[in-house]
Backbone bond lengths (Angstrom), bond angles and torsions (degrees), N, CA, C in turn:
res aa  C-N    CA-C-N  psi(-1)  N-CA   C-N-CA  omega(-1)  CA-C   N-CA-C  phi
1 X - - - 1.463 - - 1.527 111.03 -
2 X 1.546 101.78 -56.23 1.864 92.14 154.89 1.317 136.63 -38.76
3 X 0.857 117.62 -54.09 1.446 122.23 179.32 1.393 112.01 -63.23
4 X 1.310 134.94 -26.54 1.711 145.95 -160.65 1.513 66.38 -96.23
5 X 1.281 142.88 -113.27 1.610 143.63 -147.16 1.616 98.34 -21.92
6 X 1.150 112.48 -58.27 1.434 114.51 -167.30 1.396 120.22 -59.22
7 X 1.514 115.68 -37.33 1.240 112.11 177.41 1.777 119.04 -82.76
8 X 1.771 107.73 -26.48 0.891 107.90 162.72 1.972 122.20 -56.13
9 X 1.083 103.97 -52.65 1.808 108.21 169.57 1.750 102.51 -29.33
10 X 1.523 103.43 -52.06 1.666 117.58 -149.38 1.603 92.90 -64.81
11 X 1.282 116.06 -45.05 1.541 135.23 -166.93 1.642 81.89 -65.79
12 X 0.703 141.62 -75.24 1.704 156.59 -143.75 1.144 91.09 -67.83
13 X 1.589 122.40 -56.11 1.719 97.86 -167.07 2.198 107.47 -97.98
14 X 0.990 99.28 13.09 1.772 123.29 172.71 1.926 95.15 -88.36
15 X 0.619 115.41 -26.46 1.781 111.59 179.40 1.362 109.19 -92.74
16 X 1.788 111.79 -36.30 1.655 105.84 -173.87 0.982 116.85 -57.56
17 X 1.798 102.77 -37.24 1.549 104.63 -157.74 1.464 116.59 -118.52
18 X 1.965 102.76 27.18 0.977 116.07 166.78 1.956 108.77 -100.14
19 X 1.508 103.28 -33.46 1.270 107.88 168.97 1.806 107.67 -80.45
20 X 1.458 127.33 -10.66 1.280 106.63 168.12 1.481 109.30 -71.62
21 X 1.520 111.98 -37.48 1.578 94.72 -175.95 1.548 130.49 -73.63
22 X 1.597 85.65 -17.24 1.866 87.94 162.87 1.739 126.65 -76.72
23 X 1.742 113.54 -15.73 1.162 87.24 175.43 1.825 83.42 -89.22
24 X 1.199 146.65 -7.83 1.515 113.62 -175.13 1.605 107.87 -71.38
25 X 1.448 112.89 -24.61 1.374 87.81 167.96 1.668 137.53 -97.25
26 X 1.300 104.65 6.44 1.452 100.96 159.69 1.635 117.04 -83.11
27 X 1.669 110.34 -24.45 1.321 99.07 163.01 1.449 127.93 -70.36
28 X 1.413 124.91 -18.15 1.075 132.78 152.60 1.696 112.75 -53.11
29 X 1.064 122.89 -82.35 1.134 101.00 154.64 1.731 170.66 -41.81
30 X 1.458 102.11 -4.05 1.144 124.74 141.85 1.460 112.75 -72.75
31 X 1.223 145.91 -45.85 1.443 157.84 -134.62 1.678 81.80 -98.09
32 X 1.394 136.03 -52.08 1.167 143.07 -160.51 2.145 102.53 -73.52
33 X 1.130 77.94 -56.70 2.135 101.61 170.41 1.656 87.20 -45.74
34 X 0.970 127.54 -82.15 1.420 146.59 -160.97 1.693 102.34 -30.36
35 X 1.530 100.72 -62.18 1.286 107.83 -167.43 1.389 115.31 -79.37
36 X 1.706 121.43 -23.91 0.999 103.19 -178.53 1.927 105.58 -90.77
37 X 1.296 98.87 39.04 1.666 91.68 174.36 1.838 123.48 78.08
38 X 1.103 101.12 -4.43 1.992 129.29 178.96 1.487 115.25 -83.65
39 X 1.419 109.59 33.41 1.246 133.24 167.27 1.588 119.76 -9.37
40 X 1.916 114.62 -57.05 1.425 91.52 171.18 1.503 127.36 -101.13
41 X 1.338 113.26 -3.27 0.883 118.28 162.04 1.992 125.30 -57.75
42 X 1.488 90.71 -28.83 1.635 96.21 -176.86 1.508 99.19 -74.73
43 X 1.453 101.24 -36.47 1.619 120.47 -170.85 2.030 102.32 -45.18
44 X 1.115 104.43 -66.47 1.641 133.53 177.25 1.467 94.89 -31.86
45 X 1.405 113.47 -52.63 1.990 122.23 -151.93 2.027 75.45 -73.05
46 X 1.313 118.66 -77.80 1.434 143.45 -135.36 2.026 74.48 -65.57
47 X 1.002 133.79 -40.63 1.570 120.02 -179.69 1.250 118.66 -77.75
48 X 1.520 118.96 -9.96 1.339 105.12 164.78 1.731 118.69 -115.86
49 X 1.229 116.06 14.23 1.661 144.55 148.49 1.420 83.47 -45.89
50 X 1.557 109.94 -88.43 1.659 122.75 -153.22 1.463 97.45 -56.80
51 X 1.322 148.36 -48.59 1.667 150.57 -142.90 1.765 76.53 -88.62
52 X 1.163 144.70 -10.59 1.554 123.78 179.02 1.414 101.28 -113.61
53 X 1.401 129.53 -27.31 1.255 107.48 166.91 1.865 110.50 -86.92
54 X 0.755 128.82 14.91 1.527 138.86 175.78 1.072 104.83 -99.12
55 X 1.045 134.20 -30.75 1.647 143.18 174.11 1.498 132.51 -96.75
56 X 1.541 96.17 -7.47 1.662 122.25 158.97 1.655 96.99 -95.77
57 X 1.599 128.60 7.88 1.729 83.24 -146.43 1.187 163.40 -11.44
58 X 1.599 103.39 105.88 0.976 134.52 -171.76 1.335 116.04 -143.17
59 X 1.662 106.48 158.32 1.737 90.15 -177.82 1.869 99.46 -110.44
60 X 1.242 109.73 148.11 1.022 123.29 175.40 1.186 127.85 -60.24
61 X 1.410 161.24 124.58 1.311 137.43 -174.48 1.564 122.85 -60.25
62 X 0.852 141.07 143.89 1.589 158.58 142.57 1.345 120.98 19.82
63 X 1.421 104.90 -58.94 1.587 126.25 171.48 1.514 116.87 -55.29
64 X 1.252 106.30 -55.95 1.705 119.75 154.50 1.104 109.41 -16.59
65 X 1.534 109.42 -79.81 1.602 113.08 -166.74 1.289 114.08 -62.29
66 X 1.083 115.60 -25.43 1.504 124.12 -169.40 1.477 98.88 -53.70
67 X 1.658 102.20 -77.37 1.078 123.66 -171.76 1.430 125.30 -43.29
68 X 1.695 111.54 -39.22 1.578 119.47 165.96 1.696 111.03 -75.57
69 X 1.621 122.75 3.06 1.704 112.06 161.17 1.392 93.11 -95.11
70 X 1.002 133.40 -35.52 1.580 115.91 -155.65 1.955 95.40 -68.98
71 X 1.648 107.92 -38.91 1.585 101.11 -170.66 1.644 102.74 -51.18
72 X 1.177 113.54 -42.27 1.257 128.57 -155.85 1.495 116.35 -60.06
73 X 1.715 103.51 -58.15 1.678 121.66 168.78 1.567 100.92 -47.99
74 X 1.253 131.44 -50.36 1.546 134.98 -165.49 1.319 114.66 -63.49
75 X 2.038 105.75 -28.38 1.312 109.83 -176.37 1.432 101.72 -99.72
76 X 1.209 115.24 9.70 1.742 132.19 152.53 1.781 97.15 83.75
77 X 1.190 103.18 24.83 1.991 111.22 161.16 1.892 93.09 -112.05
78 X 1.942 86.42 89.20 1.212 118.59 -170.00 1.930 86.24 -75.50
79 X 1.206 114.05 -70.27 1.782 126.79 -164.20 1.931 93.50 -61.68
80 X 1.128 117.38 -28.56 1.766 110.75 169.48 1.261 112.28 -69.32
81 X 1.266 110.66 -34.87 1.931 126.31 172.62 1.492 127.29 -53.07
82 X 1.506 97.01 -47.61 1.719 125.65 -178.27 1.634 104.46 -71.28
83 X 1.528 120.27 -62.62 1.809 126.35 142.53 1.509 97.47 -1.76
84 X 1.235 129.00 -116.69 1.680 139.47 -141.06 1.726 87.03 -64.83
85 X 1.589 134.77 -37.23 0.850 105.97 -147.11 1.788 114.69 -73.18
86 X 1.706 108.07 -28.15 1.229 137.09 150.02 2.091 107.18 -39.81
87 X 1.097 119.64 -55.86 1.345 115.09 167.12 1.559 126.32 -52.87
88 X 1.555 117.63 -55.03 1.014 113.09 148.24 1.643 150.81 -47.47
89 X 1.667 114.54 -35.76 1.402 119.63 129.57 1.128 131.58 -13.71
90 X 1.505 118.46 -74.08 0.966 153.14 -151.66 1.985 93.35 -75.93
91 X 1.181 112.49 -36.46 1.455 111.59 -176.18 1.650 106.46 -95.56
92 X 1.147 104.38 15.69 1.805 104.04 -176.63 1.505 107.61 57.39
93 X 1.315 108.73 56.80 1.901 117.48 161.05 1.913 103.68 -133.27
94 X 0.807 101.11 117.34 1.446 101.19 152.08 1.807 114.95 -145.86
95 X 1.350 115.69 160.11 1.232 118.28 163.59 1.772 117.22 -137.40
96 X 1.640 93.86 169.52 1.627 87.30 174.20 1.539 132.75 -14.56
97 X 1.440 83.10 -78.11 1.688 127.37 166.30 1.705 104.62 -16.45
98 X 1.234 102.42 -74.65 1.208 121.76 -158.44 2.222 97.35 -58.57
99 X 1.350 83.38 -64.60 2.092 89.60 -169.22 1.502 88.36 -50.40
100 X 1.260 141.77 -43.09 1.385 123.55 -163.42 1.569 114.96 -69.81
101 X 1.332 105.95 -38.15 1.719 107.18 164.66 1.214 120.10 -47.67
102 X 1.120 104.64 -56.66 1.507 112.88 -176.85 1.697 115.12 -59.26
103 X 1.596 108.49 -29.29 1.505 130.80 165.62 2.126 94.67 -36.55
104 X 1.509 78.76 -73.80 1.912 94.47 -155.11 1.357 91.47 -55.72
105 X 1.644 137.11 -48.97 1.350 128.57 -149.20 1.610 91.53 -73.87
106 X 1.062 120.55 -32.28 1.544 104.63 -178.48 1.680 126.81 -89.12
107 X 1.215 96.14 -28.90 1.741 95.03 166.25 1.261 101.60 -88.44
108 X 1.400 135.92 -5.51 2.048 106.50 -177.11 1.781 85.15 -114.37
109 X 0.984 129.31 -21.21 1.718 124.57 -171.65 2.061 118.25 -99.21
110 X 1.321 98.19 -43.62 1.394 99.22 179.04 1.593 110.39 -106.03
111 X 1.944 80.93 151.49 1.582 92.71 -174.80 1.590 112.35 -95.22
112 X 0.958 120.73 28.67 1.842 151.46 -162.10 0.875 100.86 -110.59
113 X 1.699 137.65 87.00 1.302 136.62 -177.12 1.516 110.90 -90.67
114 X 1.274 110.91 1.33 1.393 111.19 172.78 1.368 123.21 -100.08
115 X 1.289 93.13 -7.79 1.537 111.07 164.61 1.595 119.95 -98.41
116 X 1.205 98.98 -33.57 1.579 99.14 160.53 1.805 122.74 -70.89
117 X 1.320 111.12 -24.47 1.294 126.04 163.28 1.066 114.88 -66.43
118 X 1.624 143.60 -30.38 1.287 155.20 -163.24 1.421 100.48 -97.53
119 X 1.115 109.67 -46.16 1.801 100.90 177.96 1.126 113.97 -75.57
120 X 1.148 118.61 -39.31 1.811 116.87 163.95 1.390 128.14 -49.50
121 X 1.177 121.41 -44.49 1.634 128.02 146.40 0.935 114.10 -35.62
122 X 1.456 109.63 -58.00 1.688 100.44 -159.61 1.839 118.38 -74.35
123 X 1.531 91.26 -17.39 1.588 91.54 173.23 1.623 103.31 -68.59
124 X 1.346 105.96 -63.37 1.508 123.09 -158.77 1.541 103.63 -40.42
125 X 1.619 115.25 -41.46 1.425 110.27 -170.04 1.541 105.58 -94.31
126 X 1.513 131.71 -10.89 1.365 103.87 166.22 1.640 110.43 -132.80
127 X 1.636 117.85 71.08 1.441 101.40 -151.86 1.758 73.67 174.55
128 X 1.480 136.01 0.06 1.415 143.46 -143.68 2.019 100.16 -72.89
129 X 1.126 101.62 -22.83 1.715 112.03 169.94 1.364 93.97 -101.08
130 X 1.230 169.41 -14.94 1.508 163.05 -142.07 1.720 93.20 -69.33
131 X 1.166 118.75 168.79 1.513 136.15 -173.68 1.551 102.49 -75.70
132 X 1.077 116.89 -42.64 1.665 143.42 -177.68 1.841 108.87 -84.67
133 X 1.181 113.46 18.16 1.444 96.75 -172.20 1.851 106.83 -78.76
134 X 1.239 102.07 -53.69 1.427 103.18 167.32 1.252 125.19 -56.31
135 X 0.939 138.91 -34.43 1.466 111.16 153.72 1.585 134.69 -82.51
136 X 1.334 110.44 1.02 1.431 126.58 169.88 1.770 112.81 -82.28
137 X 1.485 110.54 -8.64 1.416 127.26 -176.99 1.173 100.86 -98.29
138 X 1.155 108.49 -55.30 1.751 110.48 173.88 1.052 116.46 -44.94
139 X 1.298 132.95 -63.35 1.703 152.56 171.12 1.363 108.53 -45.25
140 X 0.976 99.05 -39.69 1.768 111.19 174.69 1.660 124.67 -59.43
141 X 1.509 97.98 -42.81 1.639 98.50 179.29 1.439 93.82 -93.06
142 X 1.673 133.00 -50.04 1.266 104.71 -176.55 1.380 142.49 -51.61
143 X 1.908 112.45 -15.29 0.900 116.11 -167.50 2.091 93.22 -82.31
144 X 1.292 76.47 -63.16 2.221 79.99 173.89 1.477 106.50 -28.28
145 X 0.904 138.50 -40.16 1.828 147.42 -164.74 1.777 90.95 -76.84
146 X 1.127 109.21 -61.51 1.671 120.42 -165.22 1.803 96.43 -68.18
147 X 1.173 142.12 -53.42 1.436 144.22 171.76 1.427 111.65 -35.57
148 X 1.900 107.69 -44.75 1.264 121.22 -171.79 1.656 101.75 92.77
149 X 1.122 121.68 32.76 1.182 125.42 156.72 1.481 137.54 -100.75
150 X 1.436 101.24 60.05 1.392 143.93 -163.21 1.885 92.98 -32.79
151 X 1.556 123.46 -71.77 1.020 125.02 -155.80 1.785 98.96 -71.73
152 X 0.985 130.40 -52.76 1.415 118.30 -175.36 2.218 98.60 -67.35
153 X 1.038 117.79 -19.29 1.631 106.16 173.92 1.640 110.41 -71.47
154 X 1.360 114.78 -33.33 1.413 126.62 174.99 1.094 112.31 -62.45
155 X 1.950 136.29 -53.16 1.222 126.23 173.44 1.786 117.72 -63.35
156 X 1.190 104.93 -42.16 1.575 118.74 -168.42 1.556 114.04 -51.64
157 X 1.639 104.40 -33.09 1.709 124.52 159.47 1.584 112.81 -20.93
158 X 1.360 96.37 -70.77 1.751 125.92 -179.18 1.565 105.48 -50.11
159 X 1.572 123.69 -23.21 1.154 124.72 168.26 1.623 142.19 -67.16
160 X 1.410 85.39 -26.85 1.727 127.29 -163.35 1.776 93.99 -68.15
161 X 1.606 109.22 127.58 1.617 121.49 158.53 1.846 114.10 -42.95
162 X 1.010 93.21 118.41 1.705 126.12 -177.58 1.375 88.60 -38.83
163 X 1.298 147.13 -49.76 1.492 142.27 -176.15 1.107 113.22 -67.67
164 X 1.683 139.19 -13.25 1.478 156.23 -167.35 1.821 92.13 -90.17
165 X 1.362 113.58 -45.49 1.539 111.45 -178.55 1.250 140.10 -25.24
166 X 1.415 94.66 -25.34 1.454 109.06 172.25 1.953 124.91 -124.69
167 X 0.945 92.51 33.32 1.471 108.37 167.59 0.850 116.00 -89.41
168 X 1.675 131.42 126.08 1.202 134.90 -153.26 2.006 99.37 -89.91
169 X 1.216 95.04 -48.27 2.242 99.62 166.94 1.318 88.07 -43.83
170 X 0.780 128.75 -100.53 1.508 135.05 -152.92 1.835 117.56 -30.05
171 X 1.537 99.24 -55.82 1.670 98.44 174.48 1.350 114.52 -68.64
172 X 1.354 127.23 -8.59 1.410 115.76 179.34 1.149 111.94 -87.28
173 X 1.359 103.00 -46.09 1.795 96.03 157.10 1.379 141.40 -56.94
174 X 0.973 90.13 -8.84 1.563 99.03 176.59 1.841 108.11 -111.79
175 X 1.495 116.33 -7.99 1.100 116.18 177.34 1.660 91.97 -83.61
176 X 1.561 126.83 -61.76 1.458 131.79 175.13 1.677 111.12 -33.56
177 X 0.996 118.15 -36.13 1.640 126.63 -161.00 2.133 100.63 -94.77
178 X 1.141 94.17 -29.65 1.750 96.11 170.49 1.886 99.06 -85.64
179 X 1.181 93.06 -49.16 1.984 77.39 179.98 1.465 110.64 -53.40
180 X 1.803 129.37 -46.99 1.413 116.44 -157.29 1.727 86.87 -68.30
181 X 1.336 144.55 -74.85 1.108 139.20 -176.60 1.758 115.69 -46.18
182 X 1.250 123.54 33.48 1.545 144.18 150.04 1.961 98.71 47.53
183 X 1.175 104.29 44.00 1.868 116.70 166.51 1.063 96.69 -81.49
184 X 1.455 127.18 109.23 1.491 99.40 174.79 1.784 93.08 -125.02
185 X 1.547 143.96 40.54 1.000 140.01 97.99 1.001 118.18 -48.91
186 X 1.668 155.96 -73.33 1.224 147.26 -168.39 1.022 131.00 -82.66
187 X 1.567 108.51 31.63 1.468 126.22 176.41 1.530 104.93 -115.54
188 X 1.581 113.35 -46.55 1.395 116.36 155.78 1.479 139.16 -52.98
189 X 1.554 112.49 -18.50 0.889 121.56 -171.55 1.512 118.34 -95.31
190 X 1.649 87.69 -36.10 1.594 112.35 174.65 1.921 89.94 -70.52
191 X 1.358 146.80 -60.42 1.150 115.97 171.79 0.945 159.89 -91.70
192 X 1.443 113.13 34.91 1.244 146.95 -174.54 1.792 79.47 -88.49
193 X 1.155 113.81 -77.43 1.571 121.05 -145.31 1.776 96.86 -63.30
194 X 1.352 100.87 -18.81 1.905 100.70 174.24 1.689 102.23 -54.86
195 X 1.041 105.36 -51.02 1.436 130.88 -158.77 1.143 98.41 -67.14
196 X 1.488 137.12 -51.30 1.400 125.47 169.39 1.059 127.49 -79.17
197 X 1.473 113.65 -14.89 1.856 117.71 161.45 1.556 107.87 -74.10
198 X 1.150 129.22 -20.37 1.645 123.11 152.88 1.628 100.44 -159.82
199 X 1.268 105.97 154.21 1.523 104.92 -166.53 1.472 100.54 -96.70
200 X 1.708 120.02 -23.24 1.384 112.45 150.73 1.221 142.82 -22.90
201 X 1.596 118.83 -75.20 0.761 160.87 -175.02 1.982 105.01 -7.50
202 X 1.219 131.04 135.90 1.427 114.91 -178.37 1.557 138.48 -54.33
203 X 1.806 96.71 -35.89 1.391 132.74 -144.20 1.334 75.35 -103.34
204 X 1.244 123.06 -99.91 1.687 129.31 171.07 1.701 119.50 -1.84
205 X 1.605 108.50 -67.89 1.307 111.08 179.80 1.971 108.13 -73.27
206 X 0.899 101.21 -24.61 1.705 92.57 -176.60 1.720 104.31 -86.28
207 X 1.043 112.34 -31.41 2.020 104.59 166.64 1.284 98.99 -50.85
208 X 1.432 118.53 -69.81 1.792 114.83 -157.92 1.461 109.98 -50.78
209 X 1.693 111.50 -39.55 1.521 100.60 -166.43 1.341 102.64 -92.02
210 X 1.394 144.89 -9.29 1.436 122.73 157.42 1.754 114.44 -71.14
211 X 1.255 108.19 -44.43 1.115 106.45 167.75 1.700 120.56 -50.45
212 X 0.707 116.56 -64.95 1.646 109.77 169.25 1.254 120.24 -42.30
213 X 1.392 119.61 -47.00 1.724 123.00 174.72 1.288 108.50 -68.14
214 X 1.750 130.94 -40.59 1.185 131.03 165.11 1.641 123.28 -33.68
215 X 1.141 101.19 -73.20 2.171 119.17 175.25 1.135 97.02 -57.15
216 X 1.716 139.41 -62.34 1.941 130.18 169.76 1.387 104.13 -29.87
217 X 1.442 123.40 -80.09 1.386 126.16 -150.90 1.649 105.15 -73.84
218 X 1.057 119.64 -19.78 1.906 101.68 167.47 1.334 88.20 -91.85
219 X 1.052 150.55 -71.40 1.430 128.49 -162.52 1.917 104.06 -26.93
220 X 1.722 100.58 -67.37 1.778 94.52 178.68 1.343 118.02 -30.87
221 X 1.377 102.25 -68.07 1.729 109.51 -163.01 1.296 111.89 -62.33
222 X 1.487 115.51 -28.79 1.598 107.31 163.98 1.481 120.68 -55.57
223 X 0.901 131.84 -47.35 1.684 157.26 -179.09 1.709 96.71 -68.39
224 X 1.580 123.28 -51.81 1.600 120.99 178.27 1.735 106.09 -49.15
225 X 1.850 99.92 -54.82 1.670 108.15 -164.26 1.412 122.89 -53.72
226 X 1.537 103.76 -35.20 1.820 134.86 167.10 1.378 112.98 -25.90
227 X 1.918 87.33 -69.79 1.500 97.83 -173.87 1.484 123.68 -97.70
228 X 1.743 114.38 5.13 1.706 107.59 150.03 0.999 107.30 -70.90
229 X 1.555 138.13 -51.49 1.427 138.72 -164.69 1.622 104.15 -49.73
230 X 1.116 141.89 -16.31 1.173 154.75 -155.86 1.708 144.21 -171.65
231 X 1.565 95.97 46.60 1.495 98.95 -154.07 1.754 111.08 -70.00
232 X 1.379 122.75 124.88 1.358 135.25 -167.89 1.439 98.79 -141.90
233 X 1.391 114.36 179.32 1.393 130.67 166.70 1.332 112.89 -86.86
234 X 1.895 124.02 -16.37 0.966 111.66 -168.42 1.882 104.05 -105.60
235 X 1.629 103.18 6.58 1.190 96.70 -173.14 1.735 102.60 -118.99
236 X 1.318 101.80 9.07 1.436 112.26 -177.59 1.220 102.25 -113.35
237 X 1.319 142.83 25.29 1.401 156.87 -34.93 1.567 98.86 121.89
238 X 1.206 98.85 -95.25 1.104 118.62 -175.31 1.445 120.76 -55.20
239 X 1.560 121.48 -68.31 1.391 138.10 139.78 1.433 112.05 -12.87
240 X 1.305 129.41 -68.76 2.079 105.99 167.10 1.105 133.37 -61.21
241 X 1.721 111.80 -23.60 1.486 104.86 176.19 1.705 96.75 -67.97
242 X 1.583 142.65 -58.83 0.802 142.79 -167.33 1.361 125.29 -35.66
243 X 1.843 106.11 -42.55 1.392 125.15 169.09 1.557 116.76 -67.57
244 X 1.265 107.62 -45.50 1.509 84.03 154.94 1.197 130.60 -79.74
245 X 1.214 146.58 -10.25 1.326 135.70 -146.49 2.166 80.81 -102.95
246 X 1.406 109.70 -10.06 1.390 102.54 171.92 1.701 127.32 -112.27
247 X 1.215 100.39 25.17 1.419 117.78 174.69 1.214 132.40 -62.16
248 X 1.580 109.97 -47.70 1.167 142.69 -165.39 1.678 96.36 -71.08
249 X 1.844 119.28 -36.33 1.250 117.05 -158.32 2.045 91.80 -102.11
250 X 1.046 105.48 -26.35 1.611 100.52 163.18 1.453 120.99 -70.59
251 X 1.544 134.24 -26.02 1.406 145.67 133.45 1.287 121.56 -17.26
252 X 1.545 116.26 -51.51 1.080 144.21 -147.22 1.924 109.22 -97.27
253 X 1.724 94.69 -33.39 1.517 100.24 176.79 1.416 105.20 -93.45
254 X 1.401 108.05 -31.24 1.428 116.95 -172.07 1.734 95.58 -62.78
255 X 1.225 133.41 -42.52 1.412 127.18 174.35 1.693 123.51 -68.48
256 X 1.515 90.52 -13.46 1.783 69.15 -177.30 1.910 90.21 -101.53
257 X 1.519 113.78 -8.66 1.774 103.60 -171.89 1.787 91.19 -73.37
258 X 1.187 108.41 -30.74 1.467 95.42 -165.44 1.351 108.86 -76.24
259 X 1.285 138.71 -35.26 1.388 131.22 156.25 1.437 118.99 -40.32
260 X 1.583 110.57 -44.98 1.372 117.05 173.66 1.580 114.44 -40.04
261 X 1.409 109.68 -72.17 1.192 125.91 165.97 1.760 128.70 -35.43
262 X 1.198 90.82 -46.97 2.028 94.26 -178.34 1.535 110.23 -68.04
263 X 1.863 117.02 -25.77 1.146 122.36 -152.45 1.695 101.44 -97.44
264 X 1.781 107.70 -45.43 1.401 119.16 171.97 1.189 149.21 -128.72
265 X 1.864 99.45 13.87 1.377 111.63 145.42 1.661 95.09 76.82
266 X 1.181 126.17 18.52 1.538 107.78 -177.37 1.850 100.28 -97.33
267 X 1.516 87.38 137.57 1.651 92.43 165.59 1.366 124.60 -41.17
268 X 1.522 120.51 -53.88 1.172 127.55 -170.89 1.326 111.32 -59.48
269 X 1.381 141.77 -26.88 1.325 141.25 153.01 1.572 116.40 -42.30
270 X 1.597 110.01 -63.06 1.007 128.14 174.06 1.903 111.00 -31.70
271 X 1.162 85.13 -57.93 1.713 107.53 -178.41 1.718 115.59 -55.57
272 X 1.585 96.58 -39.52 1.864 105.96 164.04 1.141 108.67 -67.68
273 X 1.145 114.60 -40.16 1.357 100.37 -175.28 1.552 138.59 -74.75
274 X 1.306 91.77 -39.94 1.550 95.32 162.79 1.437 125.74 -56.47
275 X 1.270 106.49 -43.18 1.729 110.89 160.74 1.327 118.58 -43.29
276 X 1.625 114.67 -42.32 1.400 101.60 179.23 1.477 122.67 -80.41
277 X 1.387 106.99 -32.21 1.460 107.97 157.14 1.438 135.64 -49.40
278 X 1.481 110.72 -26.38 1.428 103.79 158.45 1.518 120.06 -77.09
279 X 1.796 100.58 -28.16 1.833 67.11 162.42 1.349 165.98 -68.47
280 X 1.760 85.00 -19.29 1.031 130.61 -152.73 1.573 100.44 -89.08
281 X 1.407 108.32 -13.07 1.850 117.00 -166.28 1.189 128.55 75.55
282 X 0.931 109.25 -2.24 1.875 116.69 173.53 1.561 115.91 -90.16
283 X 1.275 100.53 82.78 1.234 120.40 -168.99 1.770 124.67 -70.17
284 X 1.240 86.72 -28.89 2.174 84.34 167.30 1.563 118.83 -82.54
285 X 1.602 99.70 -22.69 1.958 107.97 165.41 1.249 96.45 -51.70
286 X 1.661 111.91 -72.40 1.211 112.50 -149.20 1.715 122.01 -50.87
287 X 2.006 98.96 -46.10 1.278 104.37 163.32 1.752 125.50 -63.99
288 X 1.699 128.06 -1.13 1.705 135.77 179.69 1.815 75.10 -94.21
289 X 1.068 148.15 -71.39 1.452 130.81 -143.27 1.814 103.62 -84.41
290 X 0.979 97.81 -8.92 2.059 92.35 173.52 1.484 97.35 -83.20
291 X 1.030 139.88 -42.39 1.476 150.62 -177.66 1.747 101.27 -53.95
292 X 1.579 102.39 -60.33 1.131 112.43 -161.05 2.239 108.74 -67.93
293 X 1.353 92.00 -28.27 1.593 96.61 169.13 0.875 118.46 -84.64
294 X 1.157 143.19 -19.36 1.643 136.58 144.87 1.508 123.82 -40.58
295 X 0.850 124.19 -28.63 1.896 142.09 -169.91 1.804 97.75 -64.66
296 X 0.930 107.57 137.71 1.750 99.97 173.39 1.744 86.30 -126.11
């Protein structure tokens, strides 16, 4: 009777670990499917891995799941993908691979930008060398910009690949995102450099020409207040040399408003301009651009 128990045990544990080595080699063979790009076929191996540890209950390790979302996303059952990949999480496995999928499925598939914001974090902060970091940085501030989360889009800037520096999308957003958080050094600075990456440009060309009309017109009105406080010949005098000696810089705004104007048609240009034309004495300009800022 001993011996029948005993051999029965032997039989019993001669099957476990004859069926363990059969599922190691279909997981081997999924792993092989996998790599050579044979997606459902690996898919097939990695579903009947899980149907034998499901039927031992037991949980499968991490990698498993992994490996059965990635077949899945490839076979474009993106939301079957997101499933295991959450399971695998859930078992303390993740890889590169994996957070970056979850990257694309949520910025190109969901309309959940806070979830697309959340996966982007989560790469960026543990994945910060990953193959994908630069464009997970990128995605990162545009999405903060698009939420309207002005102050985290402003730092995230500073994150951005050194070759991105000069993208004109990019600095405007980041010029818009320093104005709502009231920088107004690094709003000037940011459009200054618009302005020399094209002198077109809206943001770029409209800093220089308020700025220029800004420093003209207190210089004027300083020089106007002078000579109400004291109107003479010798201070009215004074007051024309001043007007001319500021001509050259009303010239100077008057050229970049009028580009303003030819390129975007906004009244408020129109409206600079005529101002500068009165300083300037050209009095039928001044009266063609008061006309012309009225127009909606």
């Amino acid at each position: 009777m001993k011996y029948v128990c005993k051999l029965l045990v032997a039989l019993f544990l001669l099957s476990g670990c004859l069926a363990q080595k059969k599922i190691s080699s279909i997981l081997q063979s999924a792993n092989q499917f996998y790599y050579e790009k044979e997606y459902r076929k690996a898919l097939e191996n990695y579903n009947r891995v899980l149907d034998y540890y499901q039927g031992k209950g037991l949980t499968p390790s991490g990698e498993i799941f992994s490996s059965t979302g990635k077949c899945l996303y490839y076979l474009n059952d993106k939301a079957g993908a997101m499933d295991f990949f959450e399971k695998a999480f859930n078992n303390n496995y993740e890889d590169e691979q994996t957070a970056f999928i979850a990257v694309e499925y949520y910025v190109e598939f969901s309309d959940n930008i806070d979830k697309q914001i959340s996966s982007l974090e989560h790469y960026a902060e543990n994945f910060s060398f990953g193959n994908e970091i630069d464009y997970v940085r990128i995605k990162l501030f545009e999405k903060y910009y698009e939420k309207g989360d002005f102050r985290k889009a402003f730092y995230a800037y500073n994150n951005l690949p050194e070759e991105k520096s000069d993208n004109i999308e990019l600095l405007e957003k980041y010029f818009y995102s320093a104005q709502q958080i009231g920088s107004q050094k690094k709003t000037a600075e940011i459009a200054e450099k618009l302005y020399n990456l094209d002198p077109n440009n809206l943001i770029g060309l409209s800093f220089m020409a308020d700025k220029t009309l800004l420093e003209v017109e207190t210089l004027f009105k300083e020089a106007q207040e002078v000579y109400n406080s004291k109107k003479n010949n010798a201070t009215l005098k004074v007051f024309r040399k001043k007007q001319e000696e500021l001509k050259s810089r009303y010239i100077l705004a008057k050229a970049y408003y009028t580009r303003l104007y030819n390129l975007y048609k906004r009244s408020s240009d129109a409206e600079s301009l005529a101002l500068i034309c009165q300083r300037l004495g050209e009095k039928k300009n001044a009266e063609y651009y008061t006309k012309l800022s009225k127009k909606k």
